[in-house]
C-alpha positions in Angstrom: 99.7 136.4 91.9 103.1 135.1 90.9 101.3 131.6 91.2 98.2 132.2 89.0 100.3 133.6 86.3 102.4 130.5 86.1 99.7 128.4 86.1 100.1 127.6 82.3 103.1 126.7 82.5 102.6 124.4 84.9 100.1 122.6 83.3 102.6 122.1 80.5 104.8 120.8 82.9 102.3 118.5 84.4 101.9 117.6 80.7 105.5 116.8 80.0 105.8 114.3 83.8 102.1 112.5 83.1 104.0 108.9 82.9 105.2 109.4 85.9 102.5 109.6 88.3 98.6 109.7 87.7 98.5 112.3 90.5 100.9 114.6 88.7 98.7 117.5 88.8 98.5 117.8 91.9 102.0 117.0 92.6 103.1 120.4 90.6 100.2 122.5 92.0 101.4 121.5 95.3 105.3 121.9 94.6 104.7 125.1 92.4 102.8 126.9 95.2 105.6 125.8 97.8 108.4 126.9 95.2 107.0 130.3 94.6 106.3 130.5 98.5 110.3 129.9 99.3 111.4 131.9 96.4 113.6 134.9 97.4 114.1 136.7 94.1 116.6 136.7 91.9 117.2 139.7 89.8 119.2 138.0 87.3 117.0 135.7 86.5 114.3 135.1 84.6 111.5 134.3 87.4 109.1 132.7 85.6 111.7 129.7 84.1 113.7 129.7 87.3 110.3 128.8 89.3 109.2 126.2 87.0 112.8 125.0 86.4 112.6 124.3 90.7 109.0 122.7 90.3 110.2 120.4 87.5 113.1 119.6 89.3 111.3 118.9 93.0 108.5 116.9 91.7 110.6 114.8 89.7 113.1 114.1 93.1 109.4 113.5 95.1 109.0 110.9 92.6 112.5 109.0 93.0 113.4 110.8 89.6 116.8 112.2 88.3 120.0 113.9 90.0 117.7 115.3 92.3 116.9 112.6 93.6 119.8 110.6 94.1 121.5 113.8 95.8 118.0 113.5 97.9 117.9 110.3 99.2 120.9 107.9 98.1 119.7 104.8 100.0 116.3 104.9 97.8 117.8 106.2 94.8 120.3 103.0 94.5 117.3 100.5 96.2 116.7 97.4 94.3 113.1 96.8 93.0 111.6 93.7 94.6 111.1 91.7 91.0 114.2 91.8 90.5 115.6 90.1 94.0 117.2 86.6 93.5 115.4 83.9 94.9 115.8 83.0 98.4 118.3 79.8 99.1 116.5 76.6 100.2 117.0 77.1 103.9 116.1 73.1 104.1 119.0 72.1 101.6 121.6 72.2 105.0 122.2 69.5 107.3 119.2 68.4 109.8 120.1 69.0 112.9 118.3 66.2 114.7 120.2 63.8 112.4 123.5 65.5 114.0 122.3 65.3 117.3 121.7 61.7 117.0 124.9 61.2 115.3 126.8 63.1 118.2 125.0 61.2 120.7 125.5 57.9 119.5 129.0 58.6 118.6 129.3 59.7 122.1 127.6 56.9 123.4 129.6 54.3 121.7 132.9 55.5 123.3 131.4 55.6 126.7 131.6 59.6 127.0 127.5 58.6 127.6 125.3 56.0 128.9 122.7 54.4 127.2 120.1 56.0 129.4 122.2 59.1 129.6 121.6 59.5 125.4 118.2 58.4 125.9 117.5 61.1 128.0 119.4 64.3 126.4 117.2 63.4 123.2 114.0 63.3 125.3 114.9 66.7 126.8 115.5 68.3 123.7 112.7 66.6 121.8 110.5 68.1 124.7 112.0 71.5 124.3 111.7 71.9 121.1 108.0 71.0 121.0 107.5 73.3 123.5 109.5 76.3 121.4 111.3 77.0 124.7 113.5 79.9 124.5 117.4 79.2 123.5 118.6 81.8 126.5 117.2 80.2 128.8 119.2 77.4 130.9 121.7 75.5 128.9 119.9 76.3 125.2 116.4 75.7 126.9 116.9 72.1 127.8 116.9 72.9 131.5 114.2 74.6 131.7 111.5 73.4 134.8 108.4 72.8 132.2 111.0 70.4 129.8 112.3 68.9 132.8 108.8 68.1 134.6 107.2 66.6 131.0 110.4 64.4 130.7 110.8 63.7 134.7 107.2 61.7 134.2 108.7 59.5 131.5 112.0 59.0 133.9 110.1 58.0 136.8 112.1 60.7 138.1 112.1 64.0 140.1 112.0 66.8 137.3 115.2 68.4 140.0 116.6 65.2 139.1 116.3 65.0 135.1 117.8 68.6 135.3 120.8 67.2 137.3 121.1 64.4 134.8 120.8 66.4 131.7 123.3 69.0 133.1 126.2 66.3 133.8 125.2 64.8 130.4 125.2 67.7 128.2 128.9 68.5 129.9 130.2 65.0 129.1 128.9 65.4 125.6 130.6 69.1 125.0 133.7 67.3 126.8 133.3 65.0 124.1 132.5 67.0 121.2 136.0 68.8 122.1 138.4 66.1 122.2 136.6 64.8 118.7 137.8 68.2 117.0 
């Protein structure tokens, strides 16, 4: 009953909030009848203005609207519309990492931390695992792995058990290296 009689003033109210939702209407018929259902009386009050007062104020906190609102949800209250994000950094603008590689390794090279074939066959290995997208946990960053080692063992005229024993010694030469260059 208490519902029906307030029904003009909640189509005022829908009225007043109609920029902020086309559905308005039936956000306030749907908050009004749940207000009025959780409403214990208040005999101070003026019933009528304190129900719509509560409708008003829950629709508008459904809709990311007001005190409500931010008391609500603080995390979506303070979120950041997506127009307005800055533009992602060029991820492309840093150093390319095969160029360091192939620095390190001729650098590395050139002072006799590593062979010739020893270079030649750390950059196969890691050429090999990265077309492959091997995963990074697994043995030594991927590069030890049995399907890298078996593609680059063919090249090697070697045992794939071998390329891994190679690779291993090599790639602890080159972190040897790396650490007395720092």
């Amino acid at each position: 009953m208490i519902t029906w009689l307030l029904v003009p003033g909640a189509v005022n109210l829908a009225r007043q909030l109609a920029d902020l939702s086309p559905d308005i209407d039936a956000l306030v018929a749907g908050q009004l009848w749940l207000t009025v259902r959780s409403y214990s009386g208040d005999p101070h009050r003026s019933v009528a203005a304190t129900l719509l007062a509560r409708t008003r104020r829950e629709v508008m906190a459904d809709l990311g609207v007001g005190d409500a609102a931010l008391r609500r949800d603080r995390v979506w209250a303070t979120a950041v519309p997506i127009g307005s994000v800055p533009e992602v950094p060029d991820l492309d603008a840093g150093p390319d990492p095969e160029r360091e590689l192939t620095e390190l390794l001729e650098d590395a090279a050139a002072t006799g931390a590593l062979t010739r074939e020893d270079r030649t066959l750390l950059l196969d290995v890691a050429r090999e695992a990265a077309r492959l997208n091997v995963p990074a946990r697994r043995g030594r960053g991927g590069l030890m792995t049995p399907s890298v080692a078996e593609l680059v063992a063919e090249d090697f005229e070697a045992s794939a058990r071998t390329v891994r024993r190679r690779a291993a010694k090599a790639v602890t030469n080159l972190a040897a290296f790396r650490r007395s260059t720092l």
